[in-house]
N, C-alpha and C positions, 0 to 999 in steps of 0.2 A: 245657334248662329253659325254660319257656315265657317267663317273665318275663327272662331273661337276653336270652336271643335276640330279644326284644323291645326291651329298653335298646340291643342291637346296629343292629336298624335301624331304633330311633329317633337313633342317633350314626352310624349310616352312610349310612342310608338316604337316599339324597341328597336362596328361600322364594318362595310362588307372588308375578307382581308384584301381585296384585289378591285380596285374598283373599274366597271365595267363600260366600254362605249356605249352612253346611252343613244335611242332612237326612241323620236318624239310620239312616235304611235304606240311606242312597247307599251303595253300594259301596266300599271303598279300591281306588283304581285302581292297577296296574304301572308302576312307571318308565320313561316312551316313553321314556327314553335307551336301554334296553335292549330286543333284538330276541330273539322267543322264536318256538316253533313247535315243533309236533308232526310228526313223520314219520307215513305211512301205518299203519307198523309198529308207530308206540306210542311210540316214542324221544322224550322234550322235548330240547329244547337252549337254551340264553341263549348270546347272544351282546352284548357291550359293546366299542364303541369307546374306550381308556381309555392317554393316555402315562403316566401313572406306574408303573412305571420305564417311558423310553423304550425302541423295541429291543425288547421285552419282553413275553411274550404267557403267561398263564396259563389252562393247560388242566385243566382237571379231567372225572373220569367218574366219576359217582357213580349205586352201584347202590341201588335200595332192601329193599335184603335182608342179611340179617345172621344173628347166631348163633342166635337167635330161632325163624330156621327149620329149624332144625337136624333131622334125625332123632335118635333116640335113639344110634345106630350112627356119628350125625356129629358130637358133640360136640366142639368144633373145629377143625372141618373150614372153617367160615366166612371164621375166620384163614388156617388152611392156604392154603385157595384164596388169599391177597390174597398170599400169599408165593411163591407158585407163579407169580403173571404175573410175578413177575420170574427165572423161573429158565426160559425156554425158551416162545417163540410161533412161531406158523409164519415170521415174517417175520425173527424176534431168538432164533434159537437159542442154549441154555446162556444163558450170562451176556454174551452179545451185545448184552442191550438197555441194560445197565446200562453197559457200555463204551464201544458209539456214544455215549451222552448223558454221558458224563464226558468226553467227548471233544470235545463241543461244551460244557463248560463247567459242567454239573447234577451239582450231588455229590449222592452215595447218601447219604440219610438225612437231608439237612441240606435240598435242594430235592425231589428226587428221594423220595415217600413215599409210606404210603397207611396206613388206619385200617381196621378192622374193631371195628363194635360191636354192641347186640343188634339193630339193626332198620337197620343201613345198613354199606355197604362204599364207602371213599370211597378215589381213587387222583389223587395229583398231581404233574402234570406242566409245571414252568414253561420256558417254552423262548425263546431268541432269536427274535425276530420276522423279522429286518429278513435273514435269508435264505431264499428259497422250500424250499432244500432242505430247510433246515433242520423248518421249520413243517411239508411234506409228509409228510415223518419222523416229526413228534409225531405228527400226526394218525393215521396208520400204528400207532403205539404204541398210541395208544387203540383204535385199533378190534381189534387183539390181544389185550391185555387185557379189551375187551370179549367178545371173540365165539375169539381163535383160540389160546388156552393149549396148549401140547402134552402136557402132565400125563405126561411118558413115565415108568416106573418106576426107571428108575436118578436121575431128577431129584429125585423127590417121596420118595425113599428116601435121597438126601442132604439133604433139605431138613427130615427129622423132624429130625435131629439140632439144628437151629439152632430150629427150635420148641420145643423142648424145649429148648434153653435157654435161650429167652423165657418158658416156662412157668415153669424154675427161676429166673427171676431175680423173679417173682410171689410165690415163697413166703416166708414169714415170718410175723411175728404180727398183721400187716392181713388177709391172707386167709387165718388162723386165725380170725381172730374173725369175719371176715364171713362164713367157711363157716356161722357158728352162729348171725348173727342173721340172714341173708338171710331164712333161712325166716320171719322174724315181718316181716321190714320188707313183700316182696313176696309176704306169706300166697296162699298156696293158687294161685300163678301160677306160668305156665311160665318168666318172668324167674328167678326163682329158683335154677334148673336150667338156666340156658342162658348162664354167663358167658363171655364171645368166648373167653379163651385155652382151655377146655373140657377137657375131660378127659386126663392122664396115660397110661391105659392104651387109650385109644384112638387119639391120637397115637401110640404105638408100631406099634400094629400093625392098622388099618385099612387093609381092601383097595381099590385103587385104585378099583374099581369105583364105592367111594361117595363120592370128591373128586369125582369125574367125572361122578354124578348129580347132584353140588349147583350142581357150576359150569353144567349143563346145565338144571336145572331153572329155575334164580332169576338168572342171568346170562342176559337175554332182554330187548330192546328195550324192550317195555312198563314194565320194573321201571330202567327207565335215563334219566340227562340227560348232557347235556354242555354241559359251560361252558367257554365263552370270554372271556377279557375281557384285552386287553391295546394296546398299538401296534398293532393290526392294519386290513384291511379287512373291513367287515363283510358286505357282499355275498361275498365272496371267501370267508371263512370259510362262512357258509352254504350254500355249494355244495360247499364241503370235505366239513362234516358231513353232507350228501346222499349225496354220492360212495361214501361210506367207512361209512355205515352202511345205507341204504335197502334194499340188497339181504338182509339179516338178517330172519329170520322167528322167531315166535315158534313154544314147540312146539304141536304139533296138539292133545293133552291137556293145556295146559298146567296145572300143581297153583295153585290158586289163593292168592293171596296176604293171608292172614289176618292179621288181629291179634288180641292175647290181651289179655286185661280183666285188673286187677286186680282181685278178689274183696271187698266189704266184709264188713266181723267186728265183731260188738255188742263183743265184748272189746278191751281196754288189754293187748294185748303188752308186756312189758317184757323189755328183753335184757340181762343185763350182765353185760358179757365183760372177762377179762384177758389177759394172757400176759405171761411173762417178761422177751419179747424186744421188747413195747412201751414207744414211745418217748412217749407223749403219751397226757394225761387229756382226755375227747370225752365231749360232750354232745350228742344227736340229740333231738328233740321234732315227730315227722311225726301234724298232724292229716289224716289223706287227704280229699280231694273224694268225695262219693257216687257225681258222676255224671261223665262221662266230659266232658273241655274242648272248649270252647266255640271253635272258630275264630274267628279273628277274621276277618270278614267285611266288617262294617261300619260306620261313621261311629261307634257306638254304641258296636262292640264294641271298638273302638279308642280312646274314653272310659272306657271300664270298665277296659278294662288302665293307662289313664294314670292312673286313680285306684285301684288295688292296687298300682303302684310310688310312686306318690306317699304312702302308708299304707308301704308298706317303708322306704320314705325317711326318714320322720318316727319310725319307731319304730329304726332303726337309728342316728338321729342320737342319741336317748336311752341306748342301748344302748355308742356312741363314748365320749359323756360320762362314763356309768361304768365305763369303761377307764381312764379318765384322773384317776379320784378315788385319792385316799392308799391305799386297801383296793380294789383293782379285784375284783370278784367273778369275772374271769375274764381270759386274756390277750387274747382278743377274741370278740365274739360277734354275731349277724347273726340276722332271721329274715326269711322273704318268702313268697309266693305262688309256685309254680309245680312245674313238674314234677320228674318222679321220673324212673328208669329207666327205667319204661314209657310209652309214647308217649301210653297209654290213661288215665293215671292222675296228676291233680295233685293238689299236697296245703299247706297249710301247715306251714311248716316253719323250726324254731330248733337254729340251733346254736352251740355255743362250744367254746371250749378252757378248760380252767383247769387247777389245783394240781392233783396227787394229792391224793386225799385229801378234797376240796372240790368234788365232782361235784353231791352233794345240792343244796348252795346254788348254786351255776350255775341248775341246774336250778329252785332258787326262783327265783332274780332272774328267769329267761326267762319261767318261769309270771304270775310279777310285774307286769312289763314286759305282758304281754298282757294280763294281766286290768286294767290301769292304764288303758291304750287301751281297754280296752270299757266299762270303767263310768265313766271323764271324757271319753274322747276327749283329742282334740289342740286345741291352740289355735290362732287365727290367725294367728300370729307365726309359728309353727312352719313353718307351711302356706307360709307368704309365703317361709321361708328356703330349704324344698325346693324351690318353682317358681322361684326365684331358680338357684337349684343346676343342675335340669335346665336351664332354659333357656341359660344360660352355656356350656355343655357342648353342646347344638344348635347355640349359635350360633356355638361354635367348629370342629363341623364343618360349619356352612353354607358357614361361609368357607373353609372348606379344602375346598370342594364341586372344584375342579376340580385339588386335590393327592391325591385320595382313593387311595392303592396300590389296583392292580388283585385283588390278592389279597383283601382287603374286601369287595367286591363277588362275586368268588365267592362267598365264606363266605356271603353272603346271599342269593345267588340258589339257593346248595344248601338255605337253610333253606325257601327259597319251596316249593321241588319236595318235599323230605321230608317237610312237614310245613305246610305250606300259610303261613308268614311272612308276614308283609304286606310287599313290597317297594317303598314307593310310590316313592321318589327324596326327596332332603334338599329340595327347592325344596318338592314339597309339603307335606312330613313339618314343617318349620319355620312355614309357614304356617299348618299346622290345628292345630300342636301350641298354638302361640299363641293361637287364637281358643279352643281349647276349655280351655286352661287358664285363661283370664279367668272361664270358665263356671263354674268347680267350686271350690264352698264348702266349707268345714272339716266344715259338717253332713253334706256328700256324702259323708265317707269314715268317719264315725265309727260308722257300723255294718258297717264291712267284720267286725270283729275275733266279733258275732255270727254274721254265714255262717261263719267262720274255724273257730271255737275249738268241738268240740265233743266229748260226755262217751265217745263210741264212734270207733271207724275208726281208735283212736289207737294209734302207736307210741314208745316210749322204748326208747330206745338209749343204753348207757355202755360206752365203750371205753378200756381204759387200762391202764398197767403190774399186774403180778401179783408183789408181795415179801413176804418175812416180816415178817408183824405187821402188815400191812396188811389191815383189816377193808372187804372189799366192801358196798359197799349192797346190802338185798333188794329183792325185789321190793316187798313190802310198803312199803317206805321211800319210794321211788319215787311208789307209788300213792298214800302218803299226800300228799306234794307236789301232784301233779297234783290231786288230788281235794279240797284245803285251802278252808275257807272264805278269801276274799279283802277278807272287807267293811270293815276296816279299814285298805286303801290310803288314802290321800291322791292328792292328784294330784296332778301332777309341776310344779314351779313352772319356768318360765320368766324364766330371768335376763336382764335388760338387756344389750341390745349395744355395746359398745365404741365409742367413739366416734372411735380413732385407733390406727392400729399402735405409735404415737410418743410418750411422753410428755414427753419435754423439745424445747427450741426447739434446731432445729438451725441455726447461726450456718454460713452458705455458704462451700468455699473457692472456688479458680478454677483456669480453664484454663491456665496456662502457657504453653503450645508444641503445635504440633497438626501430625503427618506424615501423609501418603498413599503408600501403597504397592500402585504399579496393578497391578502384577503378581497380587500376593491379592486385591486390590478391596478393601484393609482400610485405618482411621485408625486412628491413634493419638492417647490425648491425655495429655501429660503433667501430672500434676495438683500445684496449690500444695503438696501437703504430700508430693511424694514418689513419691505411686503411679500408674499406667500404667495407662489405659484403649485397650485396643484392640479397635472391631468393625468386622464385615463385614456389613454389607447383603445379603440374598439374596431369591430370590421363590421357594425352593425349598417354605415353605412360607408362605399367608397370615396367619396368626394363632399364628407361635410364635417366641419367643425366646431362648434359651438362652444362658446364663453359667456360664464356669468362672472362679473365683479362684483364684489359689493364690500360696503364698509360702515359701521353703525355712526350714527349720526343724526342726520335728517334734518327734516324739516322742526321737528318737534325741539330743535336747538333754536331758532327762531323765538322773537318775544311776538306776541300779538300781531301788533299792528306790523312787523316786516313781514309776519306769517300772509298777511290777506294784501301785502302790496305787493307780493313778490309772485302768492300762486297760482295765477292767469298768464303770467307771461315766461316762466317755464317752460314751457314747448316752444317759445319764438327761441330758445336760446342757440339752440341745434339753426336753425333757420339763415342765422347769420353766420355760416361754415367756422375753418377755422385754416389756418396757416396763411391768412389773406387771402385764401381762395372762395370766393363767392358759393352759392349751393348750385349753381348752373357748372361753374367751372369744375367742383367736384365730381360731379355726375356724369360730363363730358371725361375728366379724366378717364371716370371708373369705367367709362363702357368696356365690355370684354371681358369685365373683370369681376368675379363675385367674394362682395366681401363687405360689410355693413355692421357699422358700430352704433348704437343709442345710448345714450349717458340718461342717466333720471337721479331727482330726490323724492326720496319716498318719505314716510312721516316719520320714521324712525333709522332709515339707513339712504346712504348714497349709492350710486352702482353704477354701472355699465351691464350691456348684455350684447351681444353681438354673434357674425356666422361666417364661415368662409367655405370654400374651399381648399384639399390642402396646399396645392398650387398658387393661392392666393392668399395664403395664411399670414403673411408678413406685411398686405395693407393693412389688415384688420387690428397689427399689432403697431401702425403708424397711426392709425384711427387713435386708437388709445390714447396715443401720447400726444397728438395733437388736439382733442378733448381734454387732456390733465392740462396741459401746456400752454397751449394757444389758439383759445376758443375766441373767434371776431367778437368786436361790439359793434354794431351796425343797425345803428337806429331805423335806417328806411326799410331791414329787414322784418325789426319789431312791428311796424307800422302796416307792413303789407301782410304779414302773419295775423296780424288783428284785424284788419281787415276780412279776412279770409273765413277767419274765428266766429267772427260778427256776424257776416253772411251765413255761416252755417249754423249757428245757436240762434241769433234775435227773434225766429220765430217758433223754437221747440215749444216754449209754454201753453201755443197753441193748441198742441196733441195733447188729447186729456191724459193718455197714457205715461204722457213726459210731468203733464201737471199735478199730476196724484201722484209719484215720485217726487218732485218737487215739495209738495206742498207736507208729501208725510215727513220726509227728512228733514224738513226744517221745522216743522212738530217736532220730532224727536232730539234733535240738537237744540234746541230752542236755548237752552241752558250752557250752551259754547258758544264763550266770545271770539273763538277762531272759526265758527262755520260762516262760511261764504258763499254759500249756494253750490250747486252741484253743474251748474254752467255759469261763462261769464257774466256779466249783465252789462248794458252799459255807465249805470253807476257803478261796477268794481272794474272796468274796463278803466275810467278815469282816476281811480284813485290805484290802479296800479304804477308802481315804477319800474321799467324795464335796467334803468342804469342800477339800483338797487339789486335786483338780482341778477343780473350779471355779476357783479359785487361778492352777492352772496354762494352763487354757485362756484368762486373761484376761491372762495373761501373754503367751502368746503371736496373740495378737489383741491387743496392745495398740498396735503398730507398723505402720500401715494403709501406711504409705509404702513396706515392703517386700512390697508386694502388688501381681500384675500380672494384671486382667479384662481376662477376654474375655469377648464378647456379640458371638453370631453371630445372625441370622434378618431379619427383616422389620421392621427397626429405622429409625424416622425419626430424620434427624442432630440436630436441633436440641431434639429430646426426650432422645436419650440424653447429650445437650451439658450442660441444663439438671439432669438427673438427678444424672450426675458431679460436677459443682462444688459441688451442694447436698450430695446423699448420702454423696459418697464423697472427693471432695479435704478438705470436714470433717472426716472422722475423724482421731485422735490419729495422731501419728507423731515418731519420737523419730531420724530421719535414720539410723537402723544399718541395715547390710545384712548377710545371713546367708547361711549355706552349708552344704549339703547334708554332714553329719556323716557319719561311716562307724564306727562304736563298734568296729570289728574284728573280733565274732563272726562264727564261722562254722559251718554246716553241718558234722557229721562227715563226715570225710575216710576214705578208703579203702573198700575194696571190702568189703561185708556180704551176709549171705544172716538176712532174720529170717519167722520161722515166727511167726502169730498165731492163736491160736485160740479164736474166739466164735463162737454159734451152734450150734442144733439141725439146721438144715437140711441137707440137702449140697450147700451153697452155698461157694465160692471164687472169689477176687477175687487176682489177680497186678497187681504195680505193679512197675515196671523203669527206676529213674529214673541217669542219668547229670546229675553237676553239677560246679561249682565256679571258681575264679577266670579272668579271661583280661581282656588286652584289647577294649575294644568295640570293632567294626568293623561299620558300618550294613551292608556288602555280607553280611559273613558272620551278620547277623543274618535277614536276608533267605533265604539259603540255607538257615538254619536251620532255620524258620519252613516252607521251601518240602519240606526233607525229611522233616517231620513229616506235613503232607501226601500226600505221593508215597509213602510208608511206612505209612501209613493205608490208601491204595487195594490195596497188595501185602499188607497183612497182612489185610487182608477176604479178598482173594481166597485167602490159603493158609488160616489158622485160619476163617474162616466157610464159604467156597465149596470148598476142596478136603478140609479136616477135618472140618467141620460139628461144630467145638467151641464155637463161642461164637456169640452173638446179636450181639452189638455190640464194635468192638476200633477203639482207638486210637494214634498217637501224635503229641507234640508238643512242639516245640522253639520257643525264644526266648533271647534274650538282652538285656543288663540295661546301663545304665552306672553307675545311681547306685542305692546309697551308691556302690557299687564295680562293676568287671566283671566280670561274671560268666555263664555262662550253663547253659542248663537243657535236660535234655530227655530225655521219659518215653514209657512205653509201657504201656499198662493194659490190662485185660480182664476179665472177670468167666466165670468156668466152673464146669462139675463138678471136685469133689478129686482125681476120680481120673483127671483131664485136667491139671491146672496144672503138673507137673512139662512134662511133655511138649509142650503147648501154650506154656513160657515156654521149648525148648529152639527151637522152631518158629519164634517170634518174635522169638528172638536169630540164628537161622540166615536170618533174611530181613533183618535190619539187617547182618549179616555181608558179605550180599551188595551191600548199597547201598555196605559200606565199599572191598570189592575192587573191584567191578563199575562202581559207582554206577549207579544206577536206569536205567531205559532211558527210553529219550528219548520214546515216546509218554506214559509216566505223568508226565513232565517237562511236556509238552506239557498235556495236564489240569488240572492243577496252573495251569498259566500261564493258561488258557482262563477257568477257573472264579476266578481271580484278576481278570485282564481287564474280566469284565462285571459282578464285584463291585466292583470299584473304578469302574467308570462309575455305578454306580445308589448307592456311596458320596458321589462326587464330591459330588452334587445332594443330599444330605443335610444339613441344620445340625449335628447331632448330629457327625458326621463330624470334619467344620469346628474344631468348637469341640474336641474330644480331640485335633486334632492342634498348635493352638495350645499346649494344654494340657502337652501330649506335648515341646512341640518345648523349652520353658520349662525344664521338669523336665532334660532331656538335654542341654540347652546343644546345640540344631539348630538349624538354619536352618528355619522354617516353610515355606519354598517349596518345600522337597525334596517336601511332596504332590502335585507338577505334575509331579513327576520320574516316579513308580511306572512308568507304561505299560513309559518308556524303562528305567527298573530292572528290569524284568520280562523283557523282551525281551532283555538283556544277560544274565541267570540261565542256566548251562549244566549239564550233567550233571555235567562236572569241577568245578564249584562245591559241587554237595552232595555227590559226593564226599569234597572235602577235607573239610569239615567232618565229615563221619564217620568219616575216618579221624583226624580233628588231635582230637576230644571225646571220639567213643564207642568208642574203644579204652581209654581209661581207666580211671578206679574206676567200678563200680556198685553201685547197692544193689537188690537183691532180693528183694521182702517178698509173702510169700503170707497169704492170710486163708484159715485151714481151720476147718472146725467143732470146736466142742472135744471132746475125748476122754473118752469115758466110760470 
């Protein structure tokens, strides 16, 4: 979408020092950080010098051709082909290619991926940099999957089977219903007729002949980029992509590579679809564009896009606010400017979610809301909060210009080639952004919503559950909406800004005692009333900070019956702000400003977590204390929060995928008189009390002394020094310390086999979990952890690559200390019904063999590889950082054991995961399949 991808590289797009008279026709120029160039043959390429991660080089080859082009005869074939480069090239025969690169460290699916959509095939490859062999390798890769697939018969005839069951895992009542309104949304276009997964009966049985015209036709130089951007050199890779591609020609006829229009229609399509097995009530509201979009090209046209997201901005902030009113008219809702499916065709366009039942009035409010904006417009104020919003967000990746992930910068330099993105770099994207948003008056954007909003081109779309007694809207209903006299709106008033996160004086405590610990680079500060502030300083990133609180306790302090009246309405408690300031007026303060606090109870500890800015680091530390302090109770919030709740859970049980999770975990709890289901219901909706847990969450928040912050990132000492004393040694504390409770419930015990049956489809879903108590031991958790993975790669290769039963298959293992020890570990899949018996004997007879055997030592090797360089590009993370502070608190560890992994890793042997599978998963197991129900 045009306007997406636009917010992407205005926040990625890497301020100038001197900023320049612009003129409306100047051009937007390319990022000279970045080196591009055309081969003879057609081929672009980007290439970027970039250490985020260090070591680290990400390659991508993106073709511009997709399902789009499809023959009638190839419906699918688009996909097929992106499935096929990885099953056999000249250089990586079979599944050679996928095993070299697990073997330098690239897991399938997680690094190791590719996309096919309707007008592009994108394939990626992130690879270690910092070995030649390694990088000559990738390069090698790419140009395979470019130019040397072997497409042989016995491959591409193992490989329908796993297509198809990417195909089945599509069907349900999403693409029931979009089979039916496709035709009105992309009227009379070949979009319609050409979704990438494509046709059923042509995946079966399409002759090789015509994979092999497609990858021959539209896999050709001209239709191709290649991007680089990682630790690399950049000369050096440029001679790579020389080497490895210039010899490639395109063909001698080659079919030329068109685009398809979407068609305009004087008529107001209306669609309105149910099915049984839908989980959620949708509102769609698509005005389309006449004329086909406008590139952005220019100084101008690069004004005009910052004043149609500037207009999205403003009507979405209005749109938030009535989210957040006692009667939300929907659970969320948004509209904007930009594209559609087709590449040809933008539109304006509203959507939301809401009730059953309450689609009509969604669809007022949207109507509402846009015709509000066209006949008052927006106010200054308004104007002022949104340019305040985006600029904050620029300026925070300005400063993070030289922490940007190299993967970033692909994603933009793929939009550059696809679709012509303005790529100019943050230094100048920050500077023009600034001089032209000084430019642009409130009057400038108040007639977007007349190009916008008009009486033809228009599509309505309602999508949602299908029950008895449930009376659908007609179409007629619909039209009357849309087609409403409006002339007695009002306009939207604009309420005054908050003056303070804080309403009462906070009286400061102090610092106690202050440690250094050079080994983590962390202090510590112990505060007058109790509680423990520990951070680390890092340069990993420039403008972010991140804090975990926590303090043991929990939920599991709770008797029974306040446990299940209290834990549905936990999340409204944030809902109702705090300092008397509503959640409209906080968010109105905060524009401009980045910095966000979340409070939680968990079952065994309380917390906060939150992020700033360092410039904004001192709301985040008023958040805090007006969370401990003076959290609202405000019933009408609880009310519209559950409402909200309701709307978006009442019809999950419908998805069978949601009901075979349901229905096993409440098998396996059966024997806890604290489980309450795994969403609200409307009987625990009723028997919740909101004033009870309010109650109860101030109860426990009322004891700041048994609370220990962390705050990792780019923190000055004498700011987070001044913070603490004020914000945080202030709060109440009553000197008790607590401990992690353990209630005694547990999981059913013994071995089960439970058969679930929902859904039309012939869709099944097998889950194979092994649990229950034990000693913790950090090595055998490790092992654990490590056989899940090693077990992942063997069970691809039997149920995907040697059965061609499933699209996707996992498993995984952990282990726990607190409340108690305990440990876990499962094996899922999704398949056809009349696979799951067979397919769950398959992937017990390969765990079977890890128990006798234990795994062989090159998938051990893998495992440790792809562990290795995820833990180096962890390390240099604050996020990292801070969970294992968090981690270590919660487990009663020593924090430093993080410096340990390499050496932990390197100690991990095959007789390790071994044991572990013979000492757990010879055990009890439970065995739960999802089948379709029985007619």
């Amino acid at each position: 979408m045009k306007n997406l991808k636009l917010w992407l590289f205005v926040l990625l797009a890497p301020v100038m020092a001197n900023a320049q008279q612009l003129k409306g026709n100047d051009p937007i120029p390319l990022d000279p950080n970045v080196k591009t160039g055309k081969l003879q043959n057609g081929l672009t390429y980007y290439i970027r010098k970039n250490n985020k991660p260090e070591d680290k080089v990400d390659l991508r080859l993106v073709i511009n051709a997709g399902s789009i082009l499809e023959n009638d005869d190839q419906q699918g074939l688009a996909h097929f082909m992106e499935h096929m480069c990885f099953n056999g090239t000249k250089r990586f025969p079979k599944n050679k290619l996928v095993d070299y690169l697990q073997s330098i460290g690239v897991k399938f699916g997680q690094h190791l991926n590719a996309y096919t959509s309707f007008d592009e095939t994108v394939y990626f490859l992130p690879i270690p940099s910092d070995d030649p062999e390694k990088l000559e390798k990738g390069f090698q890769v790419l140009e395979d999957w470019a130019f040397n697939a072997v497409l042989t018969p016995e491959e591409v005839d193992k490989e329908r089977g796993v297509v198809l069951e990417e195909y089945r895992l599509g069907l349900g009542a999403e693409k029931r219903m979009m089979k039916r309104f496709m035709p009105k949304m992309m009227y009379n276009s070949h979009y319609a007729n050409r979704l990438p997964i494509g046709q059923k009966e042509i995946l079966e049985n399409f002759t090789y002949d015509k994979i092999r015209s497609f990858y021959k036709d539209w896999y050709r130089p001209n239709l191709m980029a290649v991007i680089v951007v990682g630790d690399i050199d950049v000369a050096e890779m440029e001679k790579k992509i020389k080497d490895h591609f210039s010899s490639y020609q395109n063909p001698v006829n080659e079919r030329p590579r068109i685009t398809f229009d979407v068609p305009n229609h004087e008529q107001t399509f209306v669609s309105v679809e149910s099915d049984k097995e839908a989980s959620f009530a949708q509102v769609r509201l698509i005005y389309k564009d006449y004329d086909k979009p406008k590139k952005v090209k220019t100084i101008n046209d690069y004004k005009q896009n910052i004043k149609e997201n500037l207009f999205a901005g403003m009507l979405n902030n209005r749109l938030q606010e009535l989210t957040n009113t006692p009667n939300p008219p929907f659970t969320y809702g948004y509209s904007y400017h930009g594209g559609t499916w087709a590449r040809t065709k933008e539109a304006y366009q509203s959507f939301a979610m809401t009730q059953e039942g309450q689609q009509l009035d969604a669809l007022k409010v949207l109507v509402e809301e846009n015709e509000r904006a066209k006949k008052y417009g927006f106010s200054a104020s308004e104007l002022e909060r949104v340019k305040n919003e985006w600029l904050s967000y620029l300026e925070n990746s300005y400063n993070d210009r030289d922490k940007t992930e190299s993967e970033r910068f692909v994603s933009e330099y793929q939009a550059h080639f696809l679709e012509e993105v303005p790529a100019p770099g943050i230094e100048w994207e920050f500077a023009t952004f600034k001089q032209i948003l000084s430019d642009i008056k409130v009057e400038d954007l108040n007639g977007l919503t007349e190009k916008y909003i008009k009486d033809d081109n228009r599509v309505v779309i309602f999508t949602g559950p299908e029950k008895d007694g449930t009376v659908k809207p007609t179409e007629e209903q619909v039209l009357a909406v849309i087609n409403k006299n409006y002339n007695d709106l009002k306009p939207y008033q604009d309420e005054p800004v908050a003056q303070s996160l804080l309403r009462k004086e906070v009286k400061p405590g102090s610092i106690v005692k202050k440690e250094n610990n050079a080994k983590l680079g962390t202090t510590t500060l112990h505060l007058s009333n109790g509680a423990k502030v520990t951070y680390k300083k890092t340069d990993f990133k420039n403008d972010e900070v991140l804090m975990k609180a926590v303090s043991f306790g929990g939920s599991n302090l709770f008797d029974n019956d306040v446990y299940k009246k209290t834990q549905w309405a936990e999340g409204a408690l944030t809902e109702a702000g705090f300092s008397g300031l509503k959640l409209n007026d906080i968010n109105k303060f905060m524009t401009g400003k980045i910095a966000r606090v979340y409070p939680y109870i968990s079952d065994v500890t309380e917390g906060m977590q939150g992020s700033s800015t360092p410039k904004d680091m001192e709301y985040m530390f008023q958040m805090v204390h007006a969370y401990f302090t003076d959290l609202n109770y405000d019933e009408e919030a609880y009310e519209g929060y559950k409402k909200k709740q309701s709307s978006f859970y009442e019809n999950m049980a419908s998805n069978p995928d949601f009901f075979f999770s349901q229905e096993l975990f409440g098998f396996l709890y059966q024997n806890n008189p604290r489980y309450n289901g795994i969403i609200p219901t409307e009987k625990t909706w009723a028997e919740t009390d909101y004033k009870l847990c309010y109650d109860k969450y101030k109860e426990r928040f009322a004891n700041a002394g048994d609370f220990e912050f962390f705050f990792v990132g780019n923190i000055d000492a004498n700011a987070i020094e001044e913070y603490s004393a004020k914000y945080l040694a202030s709060l109440p504390s009553s000197g008790k310390k607590e401990k992690a409770i353990d209630n005694g419930y547990r999981i059913l015990s013994g071995s089960h086999k439970k058969v679930i049956n929902k859904g039309t489809d012939p869709k099944s879903r097998v889950m194979i979990r092994f649990s229950g108590e034990t000693k913790y031991s950090a090595k055998e958790a490790l092992a654990m952890e490590a056989l899940g993975e090693v077990l992942t790669i063997k069970l691809t290769e039997e149920l995907r690559e040697n059965e061609s039963g499933v699209y996707g298959v996992g498993a995984n293992g952990r282990m726990s200390s607190v409340p108690y020890g305990s440990y876990g570990f499962s094996i899922s899949f999704p398949c056809g019904p009349e696979n799951a018996e067979k397919l769950t004997e398959s992937a017990l007879r390969e765990l079977q063999k890890m128990i006798d055997k234990g795994p062989e030592e090159k998938d051990l090797a893998k495992y440790k590889e792809a562990e290795m360089l995820e833990y180096k590009k962890s390390i240099k993370e604050n996020e990292y950082w801070a969970d294992n502070f968090q981690n270590a608190y919660v487990r009663g560890a020593n924090p430093e054991e993080i410096l340990k992994k390499e050496e932990k890793l390197a100690a991990l042997t095959v007789k390790d995961l071994q044991a572990v599978a013979k000492k757990y998963m010879t055990k009890d197991k439970v065995i739960a399949i999802l089948m379709p129900e029985q007619n």
